[in-house]
OpenMM code with the backbone's topology and positions (N, CA, C; nanometers):
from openmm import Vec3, app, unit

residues = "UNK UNK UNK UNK UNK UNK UNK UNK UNK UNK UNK UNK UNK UNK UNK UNK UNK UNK UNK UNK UNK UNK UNK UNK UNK UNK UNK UNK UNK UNK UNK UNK UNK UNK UNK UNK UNK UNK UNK UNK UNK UNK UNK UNK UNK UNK UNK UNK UNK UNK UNK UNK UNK UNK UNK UNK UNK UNK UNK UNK UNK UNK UNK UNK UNK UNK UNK UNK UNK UNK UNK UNK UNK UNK UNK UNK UNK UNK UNK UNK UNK UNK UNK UNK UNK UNK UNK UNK UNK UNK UNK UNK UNK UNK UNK UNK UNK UNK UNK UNK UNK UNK UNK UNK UNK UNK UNK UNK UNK UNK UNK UNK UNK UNK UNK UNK UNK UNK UNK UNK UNK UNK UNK UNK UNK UNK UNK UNK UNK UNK UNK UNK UNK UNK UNK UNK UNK UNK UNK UNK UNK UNK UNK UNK UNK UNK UNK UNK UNK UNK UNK UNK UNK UNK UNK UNK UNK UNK UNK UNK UNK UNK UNK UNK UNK UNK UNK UNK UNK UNK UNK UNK UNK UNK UNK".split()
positions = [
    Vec3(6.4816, -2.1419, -12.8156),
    Vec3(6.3959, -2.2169, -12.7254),
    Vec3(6.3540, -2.3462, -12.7937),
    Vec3(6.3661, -2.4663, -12.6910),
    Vec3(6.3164, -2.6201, -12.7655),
    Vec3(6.1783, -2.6324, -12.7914),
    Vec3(6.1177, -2.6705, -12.9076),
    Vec3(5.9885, -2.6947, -12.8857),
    Vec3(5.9006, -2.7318, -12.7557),
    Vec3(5.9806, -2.8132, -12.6490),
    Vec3(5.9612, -2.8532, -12.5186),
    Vec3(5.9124, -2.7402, -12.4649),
    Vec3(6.0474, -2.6527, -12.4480),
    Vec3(6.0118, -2.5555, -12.3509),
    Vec3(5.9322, -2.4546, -12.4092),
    Vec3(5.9053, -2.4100, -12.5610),
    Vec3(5.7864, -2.3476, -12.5735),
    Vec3(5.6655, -2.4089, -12.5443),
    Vec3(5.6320, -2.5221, -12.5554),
    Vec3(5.5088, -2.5729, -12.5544),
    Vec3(5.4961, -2.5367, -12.3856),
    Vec3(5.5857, -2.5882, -12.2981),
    Vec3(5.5430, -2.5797, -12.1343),
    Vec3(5.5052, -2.4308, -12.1005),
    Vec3(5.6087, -2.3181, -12.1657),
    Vec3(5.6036, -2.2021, -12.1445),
    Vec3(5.4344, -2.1527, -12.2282),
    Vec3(5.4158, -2.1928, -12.2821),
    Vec3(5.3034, -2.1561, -12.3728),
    Vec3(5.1759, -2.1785, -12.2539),
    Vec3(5.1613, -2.3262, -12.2382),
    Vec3(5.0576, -2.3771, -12.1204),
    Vec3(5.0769, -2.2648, -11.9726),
    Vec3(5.1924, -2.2349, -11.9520),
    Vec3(5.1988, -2.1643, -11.7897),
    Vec3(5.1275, -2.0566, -11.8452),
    Vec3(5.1629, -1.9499, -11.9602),
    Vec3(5.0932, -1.8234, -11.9844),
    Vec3(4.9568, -1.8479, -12.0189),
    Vec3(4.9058, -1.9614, -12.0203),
    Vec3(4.7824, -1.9486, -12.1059),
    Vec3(4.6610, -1.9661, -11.9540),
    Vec3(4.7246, -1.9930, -11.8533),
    Vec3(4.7066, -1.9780, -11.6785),
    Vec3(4.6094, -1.8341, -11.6829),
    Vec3(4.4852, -1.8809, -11.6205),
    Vec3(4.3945, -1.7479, -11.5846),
    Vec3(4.4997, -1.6576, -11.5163),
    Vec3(4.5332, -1.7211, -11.3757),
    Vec3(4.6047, -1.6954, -11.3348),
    Vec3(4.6961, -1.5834, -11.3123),
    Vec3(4.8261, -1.6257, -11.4219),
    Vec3(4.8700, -1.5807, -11.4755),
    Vec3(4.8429, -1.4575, -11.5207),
    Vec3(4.7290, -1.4993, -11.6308),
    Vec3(4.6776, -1.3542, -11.6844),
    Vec3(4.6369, -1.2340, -11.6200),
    Vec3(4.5885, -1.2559, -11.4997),
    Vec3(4.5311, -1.1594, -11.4030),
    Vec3(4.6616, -1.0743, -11.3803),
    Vec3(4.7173, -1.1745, -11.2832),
    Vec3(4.8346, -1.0581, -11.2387),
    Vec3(4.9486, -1.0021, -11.3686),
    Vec3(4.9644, -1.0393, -11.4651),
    Vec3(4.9745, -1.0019, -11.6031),
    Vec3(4.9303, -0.8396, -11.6523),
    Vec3(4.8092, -0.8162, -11.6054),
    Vec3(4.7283, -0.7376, -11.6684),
    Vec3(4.6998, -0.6372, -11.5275),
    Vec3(4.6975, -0.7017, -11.4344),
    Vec3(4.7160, -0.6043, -11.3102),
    Vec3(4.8353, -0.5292, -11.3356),
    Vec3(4.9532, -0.5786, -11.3294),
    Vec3(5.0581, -0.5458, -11.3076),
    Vec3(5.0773, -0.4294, -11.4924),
    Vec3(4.9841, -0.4496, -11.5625),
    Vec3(4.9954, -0.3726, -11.7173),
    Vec3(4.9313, -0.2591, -11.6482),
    Vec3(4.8142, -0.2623, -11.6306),
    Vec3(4.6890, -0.1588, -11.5617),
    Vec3(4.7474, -0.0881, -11.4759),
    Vec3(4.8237, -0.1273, -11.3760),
    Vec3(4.8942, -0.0901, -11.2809),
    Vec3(4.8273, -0.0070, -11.1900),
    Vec3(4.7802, -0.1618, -11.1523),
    Vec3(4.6835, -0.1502, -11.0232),
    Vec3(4.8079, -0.2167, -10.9174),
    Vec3(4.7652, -0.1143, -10.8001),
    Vec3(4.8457, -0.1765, -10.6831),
    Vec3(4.7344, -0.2430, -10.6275),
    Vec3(4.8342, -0.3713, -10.6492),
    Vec3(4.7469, -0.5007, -10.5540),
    Vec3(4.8433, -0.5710, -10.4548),
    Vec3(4.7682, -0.6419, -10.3659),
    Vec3(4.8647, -0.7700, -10.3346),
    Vec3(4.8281, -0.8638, -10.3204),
    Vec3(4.8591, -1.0079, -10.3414),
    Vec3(4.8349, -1.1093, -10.3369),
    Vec3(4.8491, -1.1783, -10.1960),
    Vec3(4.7317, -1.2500, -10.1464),
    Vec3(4.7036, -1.2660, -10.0379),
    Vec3(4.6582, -1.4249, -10.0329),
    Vec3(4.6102, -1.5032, -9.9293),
    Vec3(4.5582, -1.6244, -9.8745),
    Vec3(4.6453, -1.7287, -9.9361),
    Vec3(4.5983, -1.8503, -9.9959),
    Vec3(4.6495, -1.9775, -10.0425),
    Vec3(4.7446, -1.9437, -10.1295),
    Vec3(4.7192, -1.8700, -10.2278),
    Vec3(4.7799, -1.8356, -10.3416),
    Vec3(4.8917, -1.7705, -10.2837),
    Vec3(4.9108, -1.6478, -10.1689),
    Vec3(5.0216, -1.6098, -10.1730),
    Vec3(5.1296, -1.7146, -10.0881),
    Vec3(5.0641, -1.7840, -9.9778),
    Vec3(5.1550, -1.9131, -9.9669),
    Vec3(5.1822, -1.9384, -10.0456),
    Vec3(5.1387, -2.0239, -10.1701),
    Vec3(5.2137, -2.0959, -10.2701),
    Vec3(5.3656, -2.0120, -10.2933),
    Vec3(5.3691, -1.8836, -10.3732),
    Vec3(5.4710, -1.8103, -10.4107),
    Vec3(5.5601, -1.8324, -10.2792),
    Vec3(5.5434, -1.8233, -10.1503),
    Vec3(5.6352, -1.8353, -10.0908),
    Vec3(5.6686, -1.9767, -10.0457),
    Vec3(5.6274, -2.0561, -10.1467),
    Vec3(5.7137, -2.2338, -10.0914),
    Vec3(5.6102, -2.2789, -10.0164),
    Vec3(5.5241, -2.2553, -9.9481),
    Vec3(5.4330, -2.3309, -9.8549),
    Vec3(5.3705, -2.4170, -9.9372),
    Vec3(5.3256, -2.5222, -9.9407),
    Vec3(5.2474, -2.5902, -10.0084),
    Vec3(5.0604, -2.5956, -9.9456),
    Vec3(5.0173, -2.4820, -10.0387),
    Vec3(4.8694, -2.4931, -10.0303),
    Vec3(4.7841, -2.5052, -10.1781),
    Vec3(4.7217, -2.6046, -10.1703),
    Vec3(4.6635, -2.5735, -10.3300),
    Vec3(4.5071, -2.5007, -10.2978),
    Vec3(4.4820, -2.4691, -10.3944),
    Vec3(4.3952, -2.3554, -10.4212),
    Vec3(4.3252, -2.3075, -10.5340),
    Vec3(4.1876, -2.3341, -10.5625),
    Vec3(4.1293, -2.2875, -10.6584),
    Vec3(4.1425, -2.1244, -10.7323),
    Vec3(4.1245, -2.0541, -10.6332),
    Vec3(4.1113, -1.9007, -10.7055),
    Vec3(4.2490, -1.8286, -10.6813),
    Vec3(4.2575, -1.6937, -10.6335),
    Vec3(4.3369, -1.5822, -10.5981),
    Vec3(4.2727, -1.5178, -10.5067),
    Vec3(4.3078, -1.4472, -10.4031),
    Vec3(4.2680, -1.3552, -10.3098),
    Vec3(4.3533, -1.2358, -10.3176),
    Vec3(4.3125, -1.1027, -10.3753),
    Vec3(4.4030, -0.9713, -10.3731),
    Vec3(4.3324, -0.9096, -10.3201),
    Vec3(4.4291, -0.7916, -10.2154),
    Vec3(4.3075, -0.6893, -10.1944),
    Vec3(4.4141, -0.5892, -10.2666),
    Vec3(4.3057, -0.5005, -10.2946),
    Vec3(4.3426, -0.3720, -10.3855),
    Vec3(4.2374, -0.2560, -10.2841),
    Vec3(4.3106, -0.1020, -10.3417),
    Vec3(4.2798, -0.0215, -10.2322),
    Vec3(4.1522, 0.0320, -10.3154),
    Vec3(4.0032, 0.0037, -10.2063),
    Vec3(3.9189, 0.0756, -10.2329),
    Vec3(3.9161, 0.2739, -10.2773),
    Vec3(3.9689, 0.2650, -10.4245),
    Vec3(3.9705, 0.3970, -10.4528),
    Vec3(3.8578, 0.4013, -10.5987),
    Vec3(3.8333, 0.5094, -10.6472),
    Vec3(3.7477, 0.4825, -10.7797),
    Vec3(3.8631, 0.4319, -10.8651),
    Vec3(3.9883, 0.4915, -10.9154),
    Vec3(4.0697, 0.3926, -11.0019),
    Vec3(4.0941, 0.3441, -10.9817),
    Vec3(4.1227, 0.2496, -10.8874),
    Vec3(4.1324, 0.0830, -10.8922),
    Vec3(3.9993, 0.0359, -10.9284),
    Vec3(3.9035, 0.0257, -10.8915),
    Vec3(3.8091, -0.0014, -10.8843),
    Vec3(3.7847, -0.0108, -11.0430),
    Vec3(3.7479, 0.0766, -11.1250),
    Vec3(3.7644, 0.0966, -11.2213),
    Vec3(3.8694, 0.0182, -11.3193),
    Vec3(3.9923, 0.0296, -11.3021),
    Vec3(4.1003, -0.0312, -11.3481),
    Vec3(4.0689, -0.1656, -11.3357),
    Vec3(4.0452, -0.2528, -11.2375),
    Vec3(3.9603, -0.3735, -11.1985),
    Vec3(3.8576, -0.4462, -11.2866),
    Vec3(3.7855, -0.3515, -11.3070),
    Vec3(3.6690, -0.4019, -11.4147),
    Vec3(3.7215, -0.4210, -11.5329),
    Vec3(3.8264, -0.3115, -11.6066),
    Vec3(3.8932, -0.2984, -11.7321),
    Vec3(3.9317, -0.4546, -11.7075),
    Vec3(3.9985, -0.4396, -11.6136),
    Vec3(4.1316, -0.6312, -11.6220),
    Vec3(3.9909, -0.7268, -11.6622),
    Vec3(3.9091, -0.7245, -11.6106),
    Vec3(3.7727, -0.8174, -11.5695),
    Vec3(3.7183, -0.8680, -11.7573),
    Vec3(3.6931, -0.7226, -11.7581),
    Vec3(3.6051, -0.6957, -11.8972),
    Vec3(3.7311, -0.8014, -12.0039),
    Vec3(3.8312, -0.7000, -12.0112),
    Vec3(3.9804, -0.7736, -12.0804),
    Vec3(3.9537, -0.9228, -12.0669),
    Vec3(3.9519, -0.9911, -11.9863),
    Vec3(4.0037, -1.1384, -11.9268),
    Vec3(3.8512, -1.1961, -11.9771),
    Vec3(3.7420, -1.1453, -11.9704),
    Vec3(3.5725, -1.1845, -11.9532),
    Vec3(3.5871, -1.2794, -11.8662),
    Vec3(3.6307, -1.1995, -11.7457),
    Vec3(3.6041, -1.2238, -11.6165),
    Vec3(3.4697, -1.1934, -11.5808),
    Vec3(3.3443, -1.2564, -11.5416),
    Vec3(3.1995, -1.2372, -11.4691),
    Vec3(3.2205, -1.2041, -11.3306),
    Vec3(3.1606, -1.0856, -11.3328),
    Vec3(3.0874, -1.0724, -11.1624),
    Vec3(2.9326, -1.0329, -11.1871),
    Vec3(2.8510, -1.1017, -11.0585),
    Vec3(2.7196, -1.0371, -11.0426),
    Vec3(2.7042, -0.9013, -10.9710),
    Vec3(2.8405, -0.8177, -10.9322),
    Vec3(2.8521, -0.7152, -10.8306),
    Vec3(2.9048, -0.5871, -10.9567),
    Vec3(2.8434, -0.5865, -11.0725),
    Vec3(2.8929, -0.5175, -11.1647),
    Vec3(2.8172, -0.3177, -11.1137),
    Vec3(2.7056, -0.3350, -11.0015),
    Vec3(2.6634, -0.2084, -10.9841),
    Vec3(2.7517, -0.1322, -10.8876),
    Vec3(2.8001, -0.2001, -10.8641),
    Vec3(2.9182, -0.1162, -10.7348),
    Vec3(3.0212, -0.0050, -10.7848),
    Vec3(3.0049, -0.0231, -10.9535),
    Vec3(3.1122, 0.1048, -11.0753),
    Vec3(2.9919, 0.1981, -11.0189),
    Vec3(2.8490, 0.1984, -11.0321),
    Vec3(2.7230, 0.3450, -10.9885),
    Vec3(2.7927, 0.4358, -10.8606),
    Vec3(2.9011, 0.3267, -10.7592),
    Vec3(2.8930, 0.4248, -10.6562),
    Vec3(3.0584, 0.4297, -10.6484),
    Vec3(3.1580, 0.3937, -10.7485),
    Vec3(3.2983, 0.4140, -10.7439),
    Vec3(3.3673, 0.5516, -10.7229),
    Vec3(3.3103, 0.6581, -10.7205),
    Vec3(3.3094, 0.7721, -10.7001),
    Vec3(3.2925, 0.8370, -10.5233),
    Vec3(3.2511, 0.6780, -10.4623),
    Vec3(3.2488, 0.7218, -10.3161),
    Vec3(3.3150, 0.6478, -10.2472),
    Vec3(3.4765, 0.6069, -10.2422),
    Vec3(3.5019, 0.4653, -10.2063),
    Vec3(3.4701, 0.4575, -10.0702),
    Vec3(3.4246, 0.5359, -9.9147),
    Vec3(3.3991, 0.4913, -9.8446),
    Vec3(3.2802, 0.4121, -9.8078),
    Vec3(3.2389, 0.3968, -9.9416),
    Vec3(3.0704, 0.3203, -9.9704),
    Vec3(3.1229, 0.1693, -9.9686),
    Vec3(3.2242, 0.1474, -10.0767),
    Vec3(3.2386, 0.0215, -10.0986),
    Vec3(3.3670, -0.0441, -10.0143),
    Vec3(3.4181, 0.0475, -9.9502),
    Vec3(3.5567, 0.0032, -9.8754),
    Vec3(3.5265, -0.1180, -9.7709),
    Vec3(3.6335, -0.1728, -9.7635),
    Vec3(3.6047, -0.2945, -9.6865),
    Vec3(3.4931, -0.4141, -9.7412),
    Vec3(3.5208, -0.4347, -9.8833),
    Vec3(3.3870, -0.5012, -9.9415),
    Vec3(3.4771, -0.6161, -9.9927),
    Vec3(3.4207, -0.7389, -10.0333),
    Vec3(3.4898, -0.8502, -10.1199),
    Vec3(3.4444, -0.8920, -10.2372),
    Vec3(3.4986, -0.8788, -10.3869),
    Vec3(3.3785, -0.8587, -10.4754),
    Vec3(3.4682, -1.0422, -10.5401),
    Vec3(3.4002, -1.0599, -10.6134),
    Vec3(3.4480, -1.2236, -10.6565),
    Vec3(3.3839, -1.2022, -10.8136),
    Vec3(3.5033, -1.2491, -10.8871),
    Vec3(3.4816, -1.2874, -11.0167),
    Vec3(3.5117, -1.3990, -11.0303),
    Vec3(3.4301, -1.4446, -11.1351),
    Vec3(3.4454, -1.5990, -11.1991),
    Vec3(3.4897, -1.5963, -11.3499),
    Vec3(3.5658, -1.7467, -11.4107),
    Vec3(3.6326, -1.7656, -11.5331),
    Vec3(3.5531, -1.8434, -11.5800),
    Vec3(3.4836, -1.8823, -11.6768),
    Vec3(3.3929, -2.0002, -11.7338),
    Vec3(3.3232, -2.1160, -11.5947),
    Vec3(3.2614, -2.0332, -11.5289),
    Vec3(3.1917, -2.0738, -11.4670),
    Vec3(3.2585, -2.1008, -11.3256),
    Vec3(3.3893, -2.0894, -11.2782),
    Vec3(3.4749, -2.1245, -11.2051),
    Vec3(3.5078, -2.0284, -11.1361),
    Vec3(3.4674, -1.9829, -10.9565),
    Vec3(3.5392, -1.8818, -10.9001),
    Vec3(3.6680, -1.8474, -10.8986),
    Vec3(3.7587, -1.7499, -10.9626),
    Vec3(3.9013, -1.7986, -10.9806),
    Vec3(3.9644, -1.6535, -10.9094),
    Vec3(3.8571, -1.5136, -10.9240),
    Vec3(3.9527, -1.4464, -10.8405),
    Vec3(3.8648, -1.3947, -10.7596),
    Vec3(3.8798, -1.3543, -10.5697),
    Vec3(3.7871, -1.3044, -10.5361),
    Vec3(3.8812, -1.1025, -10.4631),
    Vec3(3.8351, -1.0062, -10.4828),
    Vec3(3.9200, -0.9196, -10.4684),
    Vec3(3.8640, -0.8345, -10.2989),
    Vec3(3.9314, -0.7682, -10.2424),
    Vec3(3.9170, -0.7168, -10.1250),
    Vec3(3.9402, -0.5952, -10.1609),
    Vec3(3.8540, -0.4601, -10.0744),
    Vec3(3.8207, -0.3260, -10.1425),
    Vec3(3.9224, -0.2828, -9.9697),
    Vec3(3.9978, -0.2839, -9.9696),
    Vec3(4.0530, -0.2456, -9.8674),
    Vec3(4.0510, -0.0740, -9.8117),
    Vec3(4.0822, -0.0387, -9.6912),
    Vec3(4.0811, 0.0935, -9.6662),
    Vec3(4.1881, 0.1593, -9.7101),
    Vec3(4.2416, 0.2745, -9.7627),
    Vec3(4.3437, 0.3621, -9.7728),
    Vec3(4.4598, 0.3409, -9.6532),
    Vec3(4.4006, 0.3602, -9.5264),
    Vec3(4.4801, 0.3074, -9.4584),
    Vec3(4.5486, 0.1799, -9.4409),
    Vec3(4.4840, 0.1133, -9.4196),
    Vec3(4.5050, -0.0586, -9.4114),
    Vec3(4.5695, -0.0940, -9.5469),
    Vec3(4.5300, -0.0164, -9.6742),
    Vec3(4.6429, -0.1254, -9.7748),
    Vec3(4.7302, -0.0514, -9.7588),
    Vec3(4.7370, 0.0925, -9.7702),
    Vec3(4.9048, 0.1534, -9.7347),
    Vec3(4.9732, 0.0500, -9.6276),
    Vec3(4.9164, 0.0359, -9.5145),
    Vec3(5.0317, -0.0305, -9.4420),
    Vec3(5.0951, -0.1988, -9.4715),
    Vec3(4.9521, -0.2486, -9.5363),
    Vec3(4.9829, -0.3861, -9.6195),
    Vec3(5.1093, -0.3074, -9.7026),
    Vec3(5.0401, -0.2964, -9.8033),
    Vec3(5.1407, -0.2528, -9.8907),
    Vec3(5.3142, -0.2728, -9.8852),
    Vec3(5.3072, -0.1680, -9.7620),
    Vec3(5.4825, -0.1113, -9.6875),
    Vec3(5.5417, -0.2406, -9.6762),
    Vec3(5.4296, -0.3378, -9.5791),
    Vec3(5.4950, -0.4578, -9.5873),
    Vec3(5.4959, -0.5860, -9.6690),
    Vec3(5.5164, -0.5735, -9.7946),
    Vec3(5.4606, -0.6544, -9.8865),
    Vec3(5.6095, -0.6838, -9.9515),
    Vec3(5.5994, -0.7912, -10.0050),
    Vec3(5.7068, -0.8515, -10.1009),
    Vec3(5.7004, -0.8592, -10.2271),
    Vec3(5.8037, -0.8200, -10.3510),
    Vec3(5.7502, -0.8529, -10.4487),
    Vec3(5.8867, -0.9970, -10.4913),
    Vec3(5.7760, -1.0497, -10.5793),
    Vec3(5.8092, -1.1903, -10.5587),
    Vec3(5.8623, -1.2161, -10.7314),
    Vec3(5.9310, -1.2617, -10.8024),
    Vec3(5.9762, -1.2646, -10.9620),
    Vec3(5.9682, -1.3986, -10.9929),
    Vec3(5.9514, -1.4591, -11.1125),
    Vec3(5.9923, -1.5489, -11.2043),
    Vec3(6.0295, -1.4999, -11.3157),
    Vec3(6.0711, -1.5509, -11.4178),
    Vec3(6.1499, -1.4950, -11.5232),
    Vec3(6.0516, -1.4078, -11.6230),
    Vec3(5.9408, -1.4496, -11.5949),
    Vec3(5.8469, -1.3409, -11.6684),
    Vec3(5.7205, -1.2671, -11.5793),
    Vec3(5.7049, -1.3117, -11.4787),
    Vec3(5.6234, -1.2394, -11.4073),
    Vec3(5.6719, -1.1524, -11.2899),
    Vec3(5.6465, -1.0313, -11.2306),
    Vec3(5.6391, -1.0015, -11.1182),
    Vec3(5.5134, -0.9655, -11.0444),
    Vec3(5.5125, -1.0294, -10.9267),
    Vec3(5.3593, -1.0389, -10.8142),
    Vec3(5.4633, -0.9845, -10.6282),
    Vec3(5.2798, -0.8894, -10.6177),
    Vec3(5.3444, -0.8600, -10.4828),
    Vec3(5.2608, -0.9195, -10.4166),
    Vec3(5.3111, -0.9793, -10.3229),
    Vec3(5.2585, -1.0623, -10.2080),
    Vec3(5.2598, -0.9921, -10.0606),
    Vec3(5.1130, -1.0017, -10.0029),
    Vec3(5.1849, -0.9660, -9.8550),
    Vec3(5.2217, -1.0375, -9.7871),
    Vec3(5.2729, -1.0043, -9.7097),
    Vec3(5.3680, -1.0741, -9.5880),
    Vec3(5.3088, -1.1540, -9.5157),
    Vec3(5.3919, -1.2564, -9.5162),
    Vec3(5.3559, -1.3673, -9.4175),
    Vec3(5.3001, -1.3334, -9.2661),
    Vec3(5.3663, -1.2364, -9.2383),
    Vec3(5.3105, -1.1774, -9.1039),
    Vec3(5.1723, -1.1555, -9.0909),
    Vec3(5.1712, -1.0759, -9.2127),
    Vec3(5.0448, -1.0395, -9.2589),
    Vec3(4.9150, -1.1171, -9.2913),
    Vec3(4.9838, -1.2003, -9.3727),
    Vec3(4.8976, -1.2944, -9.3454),
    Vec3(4.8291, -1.4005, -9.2790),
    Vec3(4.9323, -1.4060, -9.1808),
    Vec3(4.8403, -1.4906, -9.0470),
    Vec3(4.7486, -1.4003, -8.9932),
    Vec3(4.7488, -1.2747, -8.9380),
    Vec3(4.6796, -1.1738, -8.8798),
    Vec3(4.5822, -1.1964, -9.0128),
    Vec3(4.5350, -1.2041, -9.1311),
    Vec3(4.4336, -1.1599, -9.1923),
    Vec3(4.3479, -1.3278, -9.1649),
    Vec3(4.4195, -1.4699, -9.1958),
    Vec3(4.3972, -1.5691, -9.1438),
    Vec3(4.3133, -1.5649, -9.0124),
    Vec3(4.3955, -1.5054, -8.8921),
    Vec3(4.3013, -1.4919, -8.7803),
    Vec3(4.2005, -1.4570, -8.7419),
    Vec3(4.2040, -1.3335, -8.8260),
    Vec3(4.0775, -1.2594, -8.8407),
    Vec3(3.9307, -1.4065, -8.8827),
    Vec3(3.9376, -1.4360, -9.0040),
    Vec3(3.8510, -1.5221, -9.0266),
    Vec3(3.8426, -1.6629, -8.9470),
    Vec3(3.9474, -1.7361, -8.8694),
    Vec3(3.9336, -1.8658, -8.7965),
    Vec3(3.8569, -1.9143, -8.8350),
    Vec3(3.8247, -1.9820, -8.9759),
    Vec3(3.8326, -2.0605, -9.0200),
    Vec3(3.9216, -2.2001, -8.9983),
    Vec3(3.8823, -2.3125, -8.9744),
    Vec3(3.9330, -2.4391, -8.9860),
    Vec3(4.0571, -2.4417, -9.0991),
    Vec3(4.0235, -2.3867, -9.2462),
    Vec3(4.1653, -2.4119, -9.2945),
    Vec3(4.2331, -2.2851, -9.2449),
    Vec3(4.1693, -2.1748, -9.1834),
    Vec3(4.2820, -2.0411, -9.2126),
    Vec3(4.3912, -2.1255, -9.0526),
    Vec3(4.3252, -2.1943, -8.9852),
    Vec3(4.4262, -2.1570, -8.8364),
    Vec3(4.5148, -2.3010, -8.9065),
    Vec3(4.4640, -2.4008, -8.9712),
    Vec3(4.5751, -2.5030, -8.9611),
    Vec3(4.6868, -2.4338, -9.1154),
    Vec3(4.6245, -2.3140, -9.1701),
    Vec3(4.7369, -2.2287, -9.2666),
    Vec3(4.8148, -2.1280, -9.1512),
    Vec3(4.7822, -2.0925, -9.0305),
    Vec3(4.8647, -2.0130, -8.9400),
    Vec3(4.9441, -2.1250, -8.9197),
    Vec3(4.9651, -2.2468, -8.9116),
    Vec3(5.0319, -2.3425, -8.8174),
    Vec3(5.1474, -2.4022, -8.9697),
    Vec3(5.0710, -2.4047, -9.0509),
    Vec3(5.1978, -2.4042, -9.1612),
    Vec3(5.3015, -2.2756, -9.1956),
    Vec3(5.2528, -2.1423, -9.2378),
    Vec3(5.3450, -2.0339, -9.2284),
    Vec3(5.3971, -2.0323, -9.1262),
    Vec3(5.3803, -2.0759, -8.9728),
    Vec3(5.4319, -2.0557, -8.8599),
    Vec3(5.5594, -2.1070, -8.8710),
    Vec3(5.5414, -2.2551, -8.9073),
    Vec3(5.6591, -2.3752, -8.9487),
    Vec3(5.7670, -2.2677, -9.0796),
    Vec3(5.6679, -2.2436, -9.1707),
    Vec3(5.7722, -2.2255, -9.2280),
    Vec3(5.8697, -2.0527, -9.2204),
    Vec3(5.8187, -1.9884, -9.1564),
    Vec3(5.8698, -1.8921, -9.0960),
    Vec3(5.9976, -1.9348, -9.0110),
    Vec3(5.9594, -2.0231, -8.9610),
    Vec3(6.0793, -2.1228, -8.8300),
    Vec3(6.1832, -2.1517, -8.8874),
    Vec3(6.1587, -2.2024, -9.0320),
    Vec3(6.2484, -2.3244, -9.1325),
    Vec3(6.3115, -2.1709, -9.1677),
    Vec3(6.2722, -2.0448, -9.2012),
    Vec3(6.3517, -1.9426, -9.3082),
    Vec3(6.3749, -1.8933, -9.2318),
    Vec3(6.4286, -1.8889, -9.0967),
    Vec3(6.4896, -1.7972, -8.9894),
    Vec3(6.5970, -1.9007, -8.9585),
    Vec3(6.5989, -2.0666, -8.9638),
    Vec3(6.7372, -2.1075, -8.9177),
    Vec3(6.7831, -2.1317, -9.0448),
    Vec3(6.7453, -2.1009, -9.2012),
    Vec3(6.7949, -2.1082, -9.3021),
    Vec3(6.8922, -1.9673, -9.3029),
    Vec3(6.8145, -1.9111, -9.2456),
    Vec3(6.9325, -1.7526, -9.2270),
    Vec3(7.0656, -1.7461, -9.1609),
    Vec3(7.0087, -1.7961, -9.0478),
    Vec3(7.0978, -1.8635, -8.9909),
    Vec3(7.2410, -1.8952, -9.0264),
    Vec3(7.2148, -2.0241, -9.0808),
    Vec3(7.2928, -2.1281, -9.1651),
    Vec3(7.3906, -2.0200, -9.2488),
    Vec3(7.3322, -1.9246, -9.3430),
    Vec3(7.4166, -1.8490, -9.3972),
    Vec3(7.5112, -1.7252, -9.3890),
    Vec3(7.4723, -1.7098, -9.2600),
    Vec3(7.5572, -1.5905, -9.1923),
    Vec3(7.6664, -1.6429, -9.1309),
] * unit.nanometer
topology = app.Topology()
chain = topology.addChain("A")
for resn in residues:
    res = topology.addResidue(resn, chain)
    for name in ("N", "CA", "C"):
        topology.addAtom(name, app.Element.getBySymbol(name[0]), res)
């Protein structure tokens, strides 16, 4: 390897980022990567401060979660919610947000058993030469977009829409 490309490769790993799903994927927590961030992985161009995963409200994830947190000295102010991890229909459906040196960078979703199983099924996992991240589905993610209608979530339905359009006559093209 050229000094070049260690030095660039050095800066990408040294990515909060990075590290999260790094250490998710060590912990082996089933997550998926969701909102801005999972556009990006699929070519859309959205930039984006944090990460959005939901992971399945169970006590080990939950648990496993904090480990990545503690690991990374990732901050949350929602550190009492481990008192009731033992009941996940307490905390299910909850959004807990950690911060990196002062900077919101990941916020996580306590999803239902049901609802991430079926995320899940439909989820992609996505590679670069050293990472693997699962993303849910674009499908998926407009429906979670809708849900909130938000100003950026509907003009992000109107970009995945486009580019859903663009990777169906790219299919096309190759058959």
């Amino acid at each position: 390897m050229r000094k070049s490309e260690k030095g660039r490769r050095g800066i990408l790993e040294s990515q909060i980022w990075y590290k999260i799903i790094k250490e998710f994927n060590a912990f082996r927590i089933k997550y998926l990567l969701v909102g801005a961030s999972a556009m990006a992985i699929y070519g859309i161009p959205r930039s984006t401060l944090d990460i959005d995963v939901y992971i399945e409200a169970s006590s080990s994830s939950l648990k496993k979660l904090f480990q990545v947190a503690e690991k990374l000295k990732l901050e949350t102010q929602q550190k009492d919610i481990l008192k009731i991890s033992h009941q996940p229909d307490l905390f299910s459906n909850q959004w807990l947000s950690f911060s990196y040196k002062n900077q919101n960078i990941l916020d996580v979703f306590l999803a239902d058993k049901k609802e991430f199983k079926r995320l899940y099924k439909n989820s992609k996992i996505k590679k670069d030469k050293t990472l693997k991240v699962r993303v849910a589905s674009l499908e998926d993610i407009i429906e979670m977009k809708k849900q909130t209608a938000r100003a950026v979530d509907l003009a992000d339905i109107e970009l995945i829409k486009e580019a859903l359009r663009f990777m169906k006559k790219e299919k096309k093209c190759r058959e």
